[in-house]
C-alpha positions in Angstrom: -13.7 -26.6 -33.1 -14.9 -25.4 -29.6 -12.3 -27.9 -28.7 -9.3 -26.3 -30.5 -10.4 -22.5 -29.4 -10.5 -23.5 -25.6 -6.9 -24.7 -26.1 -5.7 -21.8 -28.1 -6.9 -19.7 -25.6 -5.2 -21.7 -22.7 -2.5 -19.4 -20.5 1.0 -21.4 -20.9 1.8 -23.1 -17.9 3.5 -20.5 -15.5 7.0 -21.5 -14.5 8.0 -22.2 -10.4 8.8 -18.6 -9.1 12.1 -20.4 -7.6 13.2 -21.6 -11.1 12.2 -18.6 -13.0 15.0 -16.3 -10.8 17.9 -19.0 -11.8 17.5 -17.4 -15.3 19.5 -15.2 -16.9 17.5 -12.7 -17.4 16.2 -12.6 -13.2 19.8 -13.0 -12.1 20.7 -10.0 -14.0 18.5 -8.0 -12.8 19.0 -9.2 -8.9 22.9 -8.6 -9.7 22.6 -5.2 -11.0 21.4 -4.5 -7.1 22.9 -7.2 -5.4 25.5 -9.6 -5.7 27.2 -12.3 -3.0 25.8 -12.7 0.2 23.6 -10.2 0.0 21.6 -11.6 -3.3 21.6 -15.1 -1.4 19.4 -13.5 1.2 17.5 -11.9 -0.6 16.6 -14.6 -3.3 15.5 -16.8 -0.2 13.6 -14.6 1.9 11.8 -13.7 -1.3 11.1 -17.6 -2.2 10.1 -18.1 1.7 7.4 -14.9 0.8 6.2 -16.2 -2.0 5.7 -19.7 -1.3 4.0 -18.4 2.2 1.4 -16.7 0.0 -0.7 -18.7 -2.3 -2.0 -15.5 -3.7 1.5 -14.4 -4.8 2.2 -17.6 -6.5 -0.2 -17.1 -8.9 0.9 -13.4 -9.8 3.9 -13.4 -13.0 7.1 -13.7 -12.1 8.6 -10.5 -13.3 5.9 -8.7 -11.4 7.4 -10.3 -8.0 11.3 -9.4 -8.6 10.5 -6.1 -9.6 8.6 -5.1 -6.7 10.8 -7.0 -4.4 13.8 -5.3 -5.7 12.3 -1.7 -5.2 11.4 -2.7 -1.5 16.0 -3.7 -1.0 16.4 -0.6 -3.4 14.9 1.4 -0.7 16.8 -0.7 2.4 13.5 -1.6 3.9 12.9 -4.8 5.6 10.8 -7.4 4.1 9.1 -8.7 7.5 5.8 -8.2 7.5 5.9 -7.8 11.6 8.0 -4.5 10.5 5.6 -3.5 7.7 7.3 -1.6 6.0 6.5 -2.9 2.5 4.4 -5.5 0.9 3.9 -6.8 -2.2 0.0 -7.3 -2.7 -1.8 -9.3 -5.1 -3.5 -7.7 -7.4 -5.8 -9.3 -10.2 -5.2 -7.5 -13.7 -8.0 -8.6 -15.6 -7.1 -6.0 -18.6 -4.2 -8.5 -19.6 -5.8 -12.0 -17.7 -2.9 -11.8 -15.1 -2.9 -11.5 -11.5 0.4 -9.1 -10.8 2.7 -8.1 -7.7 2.1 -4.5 -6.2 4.9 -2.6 -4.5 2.7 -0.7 -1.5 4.6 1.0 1.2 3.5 0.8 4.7 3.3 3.7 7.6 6.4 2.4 9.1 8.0 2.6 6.0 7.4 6.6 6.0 8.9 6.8 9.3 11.6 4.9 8.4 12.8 6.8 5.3 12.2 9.9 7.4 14.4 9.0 10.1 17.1 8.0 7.7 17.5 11.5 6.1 18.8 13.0 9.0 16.3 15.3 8.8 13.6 15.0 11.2 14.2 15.6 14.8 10.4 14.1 15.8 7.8 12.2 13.5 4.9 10.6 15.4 1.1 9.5 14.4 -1.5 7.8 16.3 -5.5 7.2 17.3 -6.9 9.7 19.2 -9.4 8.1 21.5 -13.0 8.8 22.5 -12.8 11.4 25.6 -9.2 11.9 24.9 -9.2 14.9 22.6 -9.9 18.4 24.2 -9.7 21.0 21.4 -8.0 21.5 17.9 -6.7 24.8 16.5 -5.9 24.0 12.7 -4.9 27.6 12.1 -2.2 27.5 14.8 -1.8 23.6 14.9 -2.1 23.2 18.9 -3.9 20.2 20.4 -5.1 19.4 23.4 -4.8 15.9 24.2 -5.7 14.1 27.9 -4.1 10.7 26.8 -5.3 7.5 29.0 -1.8 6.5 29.3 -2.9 4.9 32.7 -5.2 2.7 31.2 -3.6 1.5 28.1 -5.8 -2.3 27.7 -9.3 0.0 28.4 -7.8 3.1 25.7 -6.7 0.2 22.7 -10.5 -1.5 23.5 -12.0 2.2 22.8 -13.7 3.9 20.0 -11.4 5.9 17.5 -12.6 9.5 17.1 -9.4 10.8 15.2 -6.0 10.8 14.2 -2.9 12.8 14.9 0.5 13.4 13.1 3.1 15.4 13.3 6.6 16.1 12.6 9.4 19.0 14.0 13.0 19.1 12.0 16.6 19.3 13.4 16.1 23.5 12.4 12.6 23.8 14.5 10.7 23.8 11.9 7.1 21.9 13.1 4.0 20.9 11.5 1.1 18.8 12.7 -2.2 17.8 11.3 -5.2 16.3 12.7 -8.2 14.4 11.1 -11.3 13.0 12.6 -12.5 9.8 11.8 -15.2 11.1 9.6 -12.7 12.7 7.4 -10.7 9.6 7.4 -14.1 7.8 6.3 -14.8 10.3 3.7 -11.0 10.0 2.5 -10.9 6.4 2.4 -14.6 6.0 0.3 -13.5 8.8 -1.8 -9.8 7.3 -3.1 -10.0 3.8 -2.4 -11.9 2.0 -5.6 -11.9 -0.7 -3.3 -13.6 0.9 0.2 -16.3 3.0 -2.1 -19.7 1.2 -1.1 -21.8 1.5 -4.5 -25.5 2.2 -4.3 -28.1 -0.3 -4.9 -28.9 1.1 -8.8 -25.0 1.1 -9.1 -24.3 -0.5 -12.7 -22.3 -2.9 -11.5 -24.6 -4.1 -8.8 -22.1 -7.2 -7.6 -19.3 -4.9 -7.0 -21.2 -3.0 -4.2 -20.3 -3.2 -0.1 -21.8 -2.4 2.9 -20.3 0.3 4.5 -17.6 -0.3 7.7 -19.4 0.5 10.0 -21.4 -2.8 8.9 -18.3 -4.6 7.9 -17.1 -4.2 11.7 -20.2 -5.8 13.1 -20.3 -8.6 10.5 -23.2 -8.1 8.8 -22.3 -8.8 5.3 -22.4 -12.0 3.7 -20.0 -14.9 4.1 -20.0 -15.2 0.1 -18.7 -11.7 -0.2 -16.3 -11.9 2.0 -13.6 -11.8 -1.3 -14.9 -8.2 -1.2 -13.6 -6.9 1.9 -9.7 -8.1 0.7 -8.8 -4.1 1.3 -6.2 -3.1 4.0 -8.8 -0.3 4.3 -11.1 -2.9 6.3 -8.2 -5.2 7.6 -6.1 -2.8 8.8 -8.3 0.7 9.0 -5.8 2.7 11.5 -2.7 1.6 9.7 -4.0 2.8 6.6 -4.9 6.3 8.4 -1.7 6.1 9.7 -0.1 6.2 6.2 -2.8 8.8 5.0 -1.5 11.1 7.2 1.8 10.4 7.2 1.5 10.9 3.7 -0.1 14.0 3.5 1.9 15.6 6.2 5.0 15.2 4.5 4.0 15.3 0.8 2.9 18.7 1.5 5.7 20.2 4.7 8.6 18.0 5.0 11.6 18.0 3.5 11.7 14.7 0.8 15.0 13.1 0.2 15.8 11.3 -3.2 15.4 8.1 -1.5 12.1 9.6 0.2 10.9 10.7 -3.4 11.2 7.6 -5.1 9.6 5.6 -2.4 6.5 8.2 -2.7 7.0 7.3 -7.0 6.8 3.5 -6.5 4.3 3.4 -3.3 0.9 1.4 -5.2 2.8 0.5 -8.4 3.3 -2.2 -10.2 7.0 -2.1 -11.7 7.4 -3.5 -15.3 10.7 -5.8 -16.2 11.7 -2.3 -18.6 11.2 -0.1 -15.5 8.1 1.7 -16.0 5.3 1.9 -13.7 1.5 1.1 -13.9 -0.8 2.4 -11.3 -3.6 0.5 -10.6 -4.9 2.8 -8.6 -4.2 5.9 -5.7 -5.9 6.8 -2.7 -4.3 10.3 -2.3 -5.8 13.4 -2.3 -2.2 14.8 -3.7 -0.7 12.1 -5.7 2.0 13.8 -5.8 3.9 12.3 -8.4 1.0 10.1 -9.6 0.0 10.1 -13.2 -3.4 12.3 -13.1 -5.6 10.0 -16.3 -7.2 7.2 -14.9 -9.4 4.7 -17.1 -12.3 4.3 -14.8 -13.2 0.6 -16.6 -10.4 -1.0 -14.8 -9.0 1.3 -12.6 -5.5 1.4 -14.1 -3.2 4.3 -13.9 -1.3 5.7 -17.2 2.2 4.3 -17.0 5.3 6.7 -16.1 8.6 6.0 -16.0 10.4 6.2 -12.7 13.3 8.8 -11.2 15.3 5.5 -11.5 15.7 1.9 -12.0 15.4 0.6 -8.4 12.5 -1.7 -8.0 10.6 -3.5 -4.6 9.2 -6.8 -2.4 6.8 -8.1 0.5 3.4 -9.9 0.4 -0.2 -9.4 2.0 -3.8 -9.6 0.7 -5.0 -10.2 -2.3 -7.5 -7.9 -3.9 -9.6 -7.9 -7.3 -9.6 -5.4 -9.8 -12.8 -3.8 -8.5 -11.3 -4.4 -5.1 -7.9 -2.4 -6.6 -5.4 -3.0 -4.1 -4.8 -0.5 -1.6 -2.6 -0.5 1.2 -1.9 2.0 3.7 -2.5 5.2 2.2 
Protein backbone atom coordinates (compact mmCIF):
# COMPACT_ATOMS: atom_id res chain seq x y z
CA UNK A 1 0.00 0.00 0.00
CA UNK A 2 2.91 2.47 0.98
CA UNK A 3 4.04 1.23 -2.25
CA UNK A 4 1.08 2.31 -4.43
CA UNK A 5 0.64 5.85 -2.40
CA UNK A 6 4.38 6.81 -3.10
CA UNK A 7 3.54 6.20 -6.80
CA UNK A 8 0.29 8.03 -6.81
CA UNK A 9 1.90 10.78 -5.43
CA UNK A 10 4.79 10.81 -8.07
CA UNK A 11 5.02 14.29 -10.23
CA UNK A 12 4.63 13.06 -14.05
CA UNK A 13 7.75 13.18 -15.78
CA UNK A 14 8.25 16.88 -16.99
CA UNK A 15 8.73 17.22 -20.67
CA UNK A 16 12.30 18.72 -22.45
CA UNK A 17 11.65 22.59 -22.34
CA UNK A 18 12.83 22.41 -26.17
CA UNK A 19 10.13 19.92 -27.06
CA UNK A 20 7.47 21.38 -25.04
CA UNK A 21 7.66 24.91 -27.31
CA UNK A 22 7.21 22.70 -30.64
CA UNK A 23 3.56 22.29 -29.34
CA UNK A 24 0.68 23.84 -30.41
CA UNK A 25 -0.30 25.34 -27.71
CA UNK A 26 3.65 27.17 -27.03
CA UNK A 27 3.83 28.02 -30.72
CA UNK A 28 0.70 29.86 -30.44
CA UNK A 29 1.44 31.74 -27.94
CA UNK A 30 5.19 32.65 -29.34
CA UNK A 31 3.26 33.59 -32.65
CA UNK A 32 0.76 35.76 -31.25
CA UNK A 33 4.15 38.00 -30.47
CA UNK A 34 6.41 36.84 -32.88
CA UNK A 35 6.48 35.12 -36.01
CA UNK A 36 9.52 34.39 -38.77
CA UNK A 37 12.84 35.37 -37.98
CA UNK A 38 12.23 36.95 -35.18
CA UNK A 39 10.45 33.82 -33.24
CA UNK A 40 13.54 31.70 -34.52
CA UNK A 41 15.74 33.87 -32.33
CA UNK A 42 13.92 34.01 -29.83
CA UNK A 43 12.99 30.26 -29.36
CA UNK A 44 16.91 29.65 -29.39
CA UNK A 45 18.26 32.17 -27.28
CA UNK A 46 15.65 31.08 -24.80
CA UNK A 47 16.66 27.21 -25.13
CA UNK A 48 20.46 28.42 -24.94
CA UNK A 49 19.02 30.25 -21.32
CA UNK A 50 17.44 27.53 -20.11
CA UNK A 51 19.73 24.79 -20.85
CA UNK A 52 22.68 27.22 -19.30
CA UNK A 53 20.67 27.10 -16.03
CA UNK A 54 19.99 23.96 -14.31
CA UNK A 55 17.78 25.74 -11.97
CA UNK A 56 15.52 26.86 -14.75
CA UNK A 57 15.21 23.47 -16.14
CA UNK A 58 13.49 22.25 -13.41
CA UNK A 59 10.88 25.25 -13.22
CA UNK A 60 7.37 24.24 -15.67
CA UNK A 61 7.43 25.08 -18.89
CA UNK A 62 4.62 27.55 -19.23
CA UNK A 63 6.23 29.48 -16.40
CA UNK A 64 9.48 30.03 -18.74
CA UNK A 65 7.52 31.16 -22.10
CA UNK A 66 5.50 33.41 -20.30
CA UNK A 67 8.05 35.23 -18.61
CA UNK A 68 10.29 35.16 -21.47
CA UNK A 69 7.61 36.60 -23.69
CA UNK A 70 7.02 39.60 -21.28
CA UNK A 71 10.79 40.34 -21.22
CA UNK A 72 10.50 40.55 -25.94
CA UNK A 73 6.98 42.21 -25.11
CA UNK A 74 8.87 44.95 -23.53
CA UNK A 75 11.97 44.92 -26.30
CA UNK A 76 14.54 44.27 -23.64
CA UNK A 77 17.49 42.22 -24.25
CA UNK A 78 17.84 38.89 -22.82
CA UNK A 79 21.82 39.08 -22.08
CA UNK A 80 22.47 38.85 -18.81
CA UNK A 81 25.84 41.17 -19.33
CA UNK A 82 22.95 43.86 -20.20
CA UNK A 83 20.62 42.97 -17.26
CA UNK A 84 17.95 44.11 -18.11
CA UNK A 85 15.64 41.16 -17.18
CA UNK A 86 15.96 37.75 -15.74
CA UNK A 87 13.88 35.05 -15.25
CA UNK A 88 14.69 33.65 -11.60
CA UNK A 89 13.90 30.43 -10.15
CA UNK A 90 11.69 30.38 -7.74
CA UNK A 91 10.50 27.27 -5.63
CA UNK A 92 6.56 27.24 -5.17
CA UNK A 93 6.11 24.89 -2.60
CA UNK A 94 2.21 25.85 -2.25
CA UNK A 95 1.58 23.72 -5.60
CA UNK A 96 5.13 21.31 -5.37
CA UNK A 97 6.62 23.31 -8.46
CA UNK A 98 9.54 25.29 -8.89
CA UNK A 99 8.29 28.36 -11.39
CA UNK A 100 10.00 31.09 -13.73
CA UNK A 101 9.89 34.78 -12.31
CA UNK A 102 9.83 37.80 -14.67
CA UNK A 103 12.18 40.37 -12.45
CA UNK A 104 13.33 43.51 -14.13
CA UNK A 105 16.73 44.75 -13.60
CA UNK A 106 18.08 48.63 -13.00
CA UNK A 107 19.19 48.80 -16.49
CA UNK A 108 15.95 47.79 -17.57
CA UNK A 109 14.39 51.08 -15.82
CA UNK A 110 16.76 53.18 -17.61
CA UNK A 111 16.15 51.67 -20.61
CA UNK A 112 12.34 52.05 -20.83
CA UNK A 113 12.97 55.57 -19.62
CA UNK A 114 15.16 56.47 -22.32
CA UNK A 115 12.76 55.04 -24.80
CA UNK A 116 9.81 57.28 -23.96
CA UNK A 117 11.32 60.24 -25.14
CA UNK A 118 10.83 61.66 -22.17
CA UNK A 119 13.71 62.06 -20.00
CA UNK A 120 16.47 64.41 -20.93
CA UNK A 121 18.96 62.89 -17.86
CA UNK A 122 18.38 59.61 -15.65
CA UNK A 123 21.52 58.64 -13.59
CA UNK A 124 22.04 56.44 -10.13
CA UNK A 125 25.18 55.38 -8.48
CA UNK A 126 27.30 54.63 -4.98
CA UNK A 127 28.25 57.38 -3.19
CA UNK A 128 31.51 56.66 -1.63
CA UNK A 129 33.06 57.01 1.85
CA UNK A 130 34.60 60.75 1.95
CA UNK A 131 32.84 61.59 -1.17
CA UNK A 132 29.53 63.06 -0.03
CA UNK A 133 29.63 66.64 1.46
CA UNK A 134 26.04 67.55 2.34
CA UNK A 135 22.37 66.63 1.43
CA UNK A 136 19.40 69.11 1.36
CA UNK A 137 16.25 66.71 0.88
CA UNK A 138 13.92 69.72 1.04
CA UNK A 139 15.61 71.40 -1.94
CA UNK A 140 17.30 68.22 -3.44
CA UNK A 141 21.00 69.78 -3.82
CA UNK A 142 24.02 67.49 -3.22
CA UNK A 143 27.24 68.06 -2.75
CA UNK A 144 29.34 65.49 -4.07
CA UNK A 145 33.58 65.48 -4.26
CA UNK A 146 33.73 62.37 -6.65
CA UNK A 147 37.20 60.48 -6.71
CA UNK A 148 37.05 60.38 -10.36
CA UNK A 149 40.96 60.48 -10.30
CA UNK A 150 41.20 57.45 -8.54
CA UNK A 151 38.60 55.24 -9.91
CA UNK A 152 40.38 51.38 -8.95
CA UNK A 153 40.94 52.99 -5.05
CA UNK A 154 36.86 54.66 -5.16
CA UNK A 155 35.31 50.93 -6.63
CA UNK A 156 37.63 49.16 -3.64
CA UNK A 157 35.86 51.74 -1.01
CA UNK A 158 33.16 51.44 1.47
CA UNK A 159 29.49 52.47 0.21
CA UNK A 160 27.92 55.13 2.41
CA UNK A 161 24.96 55.98 0.06
CA UNK A 162 23.17 56.12 -3.06
CA UNK A 163 22.10 58.75 -5.50
CA UNK A 164 19.45 59.10 -8.29
CA UNK A 165 18.08 61.33 -10.19
CA UNK A 166 16.29 62.34 -13.27
CA UNK A 167 15.59 66.00 -15.22
CA UNK A 168 12.84 65.76 -18.33
CA UNK A 169 13.02 67.36 -21.88
CA UNK A 170 10.53 70.34 -20.12
CA UNK A 171 13.07 70.96 -16.90
CA UNK A 172 11.38 69.32 -14.80
CA UNK A 173 14.12 67.64 -12.09
CA UNK A 174 13.93 65.36 -9.24
CA UNK A 175 16.63 63.56 -7.28
CA UNK A 176 16.71 61.46 -4.24
CA UNK A 177 19.32 60.24 -1.99
CA UNK A 178 19.51 57.28 0.55
CA UNK A 179 22.23 56.19 2.85
CA UNK A 180 23.19 52.89 3.18
CA UNK A 181 21.44 52.37 6.41
CA UNK A 182 18.18 53.18 4.80
CA UNK A 183 19.02 50.89 1.98
CA UNK A 184 19.75 48.18 4.85
CA UNK A 185 16.50 48.97 6.59
CA UNK A 186 14.63 48.82 3.08
CA UNK A 187 16.05 45.75 1.92
CA UNK A 188 15.35 43.69 5.61
CA UNK A 189 12.11 45.32 5.66
CA UNK A 190 10.68 44.14 1.94
CA UNK A 191 12.80 41.41 1.04
CA UNK A 192 11.27 38.00 2.78
CA UNK A 193 14.44 36.75 1.61
CA UNK A 194 17.17 39.48 3.21
CA UNK A 195 15.06 39.67 6.74
CA UNK A 196 17.54 37.98 9.26
CA UNK A 197 14.94 36.17 11.81
CA UNK A 198 15.82 36.11 15.54
CA UNK A 199 17.06 33.26 17.31
CA UNK A 200 13.26 32.43 18.99
CA UNK A 201 12.05 32.99 15.41
CA UNK A 202 9.32 30.05 14.72
CA UNK A 203 10.95 28.98 11.96
CA UNK A 204 14.35 28.82 13.48
CA UNK A 205 16.08 27.19 10.07
CA UNK A 206 14.90 29.99 7.99
CA UNK A 207 16.99 32.54 9.94
CA UNK A 208 20.40 34.49 8.48
CA UNK A 209 23.05 36.36 9.64
CA UNK A 210 22.88 39.76 8.77
CA UNK A 211 25.27 41.27 5.67
CA UNK A 212 27.37 42.66 7.28
CA UNK A 213 28.31 38.94 8.38
CA UNK A 214 27.46 37.54 5.04
CA UNK A 215 30.25 39.96 3.47
CA UNK A 216 32.95 38.62 5.76
CA UNK A 217 31.92 34.97 5.42
CA UNK A 218 30.99 34.09 8.53
CA UNK A 219 28.03 31.92 7.96
CA UNK A 220 27.99 28.34 7.40
CA UNK A 221 28.93 26.56 4.24
CA UNK A 222 25.64 24.39 4.64
CA UNK A 223 23.54 27.50 4.51
CA UNK A 224 24.91 28.83 1.80
CA UNK A 225 21.28 27.87 -0.24
CA UNK A 226 20.20 30.78 2.05
CA UNK A 227 22.02 33.61 0.77
CA UNK A 228 20.45 32.74 -3.15
CA UNK A 229 19.09 36.63 -2.89
CA UNK A 230 20.31 39.25 -5.44
CA UNK A 231 20.03 41.28 -2.26
CA UNK A 232 23.50 39.64 -1.06
CA UNK A 233 24.89 38.78 -4.68
CA UNK A 234 24.31 41.84 -6.14
CA UNK A 235 23.50 44.53 -3.08
CA UNK A 236 24.26 47.94 -5.19
CA UNK A 237 22.36 46.67 -8.27
CA UNK A 238 19.46 45.94 -6.19
CA UNK A 239 19.76 49.65 -4.59
CA UNK A 240 20.20 50.79 -7.82
CA UNK A 241 16.67 49.43 -8.83
CA UNK A 242 15.19 50.60 -5.37
CA UNK A 243 15.79 53.90 -6.26
CA UNK A 244 15.28 53.94 -9.62
CA UNK A 245 12.08 52.58 -8.65
CA UNK A 246 11.01 54.86 -6.19
CA UNK A 247 12.16 57.91 -8.05
CA UNK A 248 10.09 57.39 -10.83
CA UNK A 249 7.04 55.48 -9.34
CA UNK A 250 6.52 58.49 -7.49
CA UNK A 251 7.87 61.88 -10.13
CA UNK A 252 8.40 60.63 -13.50
CA UNK A 253 6.30 60.54 -16.19
CA UNK A 254 5.32 56.44 -16.87
CA UNK A 255 4.69 55.39 -20.35
CA UNK A 256 2.25 52.40 -21.12
CA UNK A 257 5.21 50.41 -21.96
CA UNK A 258 6.90 51.86 -18.58
CA UNK A 259 3.59 50.89 -16.68
CA UNK A 260 3.34 47.44 -17.55
CA UNK A 261 6.96 46.69 -17.05
CA UNK A 262 6.40 48.22 -13.25
CA UNK A 263 2.95 45.48 -13.45
CA UNK A 264 5.02 42.37 -14.44
CA UNK A 265 8.52 43.42 -12.55
CA UNK A 266 8.62 40.12 -9.58
CA UNK A 267 5.72 38.16 -11.25
CA UNK A 268 5.21 35.06 -12.24
CA UNK A 269 2.84 35.20 -15.50
CA UNK A 270 0.28 32.33 -15.75
CA UNK A 271 -0.43 30.59 -19.46
CA UNK A 272 -4.28 32.55 -19.02
CA UNK A 273 -2.36 35.89 -18.32
CA UNK A 274 -2.75 36.55 -14.83
CA UNK A 275 -0.10 37.32 -12.42
CA UNK A 276 1.02 35.82 -9.04
CA UNK A 277 3.30 37.76 -6.88
CA UNK A 278 5.46 35.93 -4.88
CA UNK A 279 6.54 38.55 -3.27
CA UNK A 280 7.51 42.72 -3.45
CA UNK A 281 10.21 44.64 -1.98
CA UNK A 282 8.68 48.12 -2.52
CA UNK A 283 7.75 50.48 -0.25
CA UNK A 284 5.02 51.71 -3.01
CA UNK A 285 3.99 48.70 -4.96
CA UNK A 286 2.49 50.65 -7.00
CA UNK A 287 0.41 48.51 -8.84
CA UNK A 288 1.04 45.47 -6.52
CA UNK A 289 -1.81 43.57 -5.11
CA UNK A 290 -1.76 44.83 -1.26
CA UNK A 291 -3.07 40.88 0.54
CA UNK A 292 -0.20 38.88 1.10
CA UNK A 293 -0.52 35.22 2.78
CA UNK A 294 2.41 35.51 5.10
CA UNK A 295 2.67 31.24 5.11
CA UNK A 296 4.16 31.27 1.71
CA UNK A 297 4.78 34.60 0.73
CA UNK A 298 2.47 34.58 -2.35
CA UNK A 299 0.86 37.62 -3.71
CA UNK A 300 -3.11 37.63 -4.65
CA UNK A 301 -3.27 37.23 -8.36
CA UNK A 302 -4.24 40.28 -10.71
CA UNK A 303 -4.70 40.33 -14.10
CA UNK A 304 -2.42 42.46 -16.14
CA UNK A 305 -2.99 45.92 -18.35
CA UNK A 306 -2.33 43.39 -21.21
CA UNK A 307 -1.36 40.12 -22.55
CA UNK A 308 2.37 40.63 -23.16
CA UNK A 309 4.43 38.33 -21.12
CA UNK A 310 8.69 38.02 -20.27
CA UNK A 311 12.32 36.01 -20.25
CA UNK A 312 16.06 35.83 -18.74
CA UNK A 313 17.64 33.59 -15.97
CA UNK A 314 19.71 34.03 -12.71
CA UNK A 315 19.62 32.63 -9.12
CA UNK A 316 17.54 30.38 -7.76
CA UNK A 317 15.82 31.11 -4.54
CA UNK A 318 13.46 29.14 -2.03
CA UNK A 319 10.19 30.02 -0.95
CA UNK A 320 11.44 31.42 2.36
CA UNK A 321 14.23 32.86 0.25
CA UNK A 322 11.26 34.43 -2.15
CA UNK A 323 12.98 35.64 -5.10
CA UNK A 324 13.97 39.09 -5.20
CA UNK A 325 15.83 40.85 -7.73
CA UNK A 326 16.73 44.35 -8.00
CA UNK A 327 14.26 46.21 -6.36
Amino acid sequence: MAVENRLANRQPAKMDFAVYLTQDAAKMQINRLLGGQAGTRFISALVAAVQANPALQECTNPSLLSAALQGEALKLSPSPQLGQYYIVPYDNRKKGVKEGQFQLGYKGYIQLAIRSGQYRKINVLAIKAGELEYFDPLNEEIKVNLMIDRWDEREAAETIGYYAMFELVNGFRKAMYWSKKQMLSHADTYSKAFHVNSVDSPNPNASRVSYEDFMKGNYPEKDAWKYSSFWYSDFDGMAYKTMLRQLISKWGPMSIEMQEAFDADMSIIHEDGSRSYVETEHEDPIDMPEAQDEADGHKKTQTPKSESEGYQNEFLASDELASDFFN
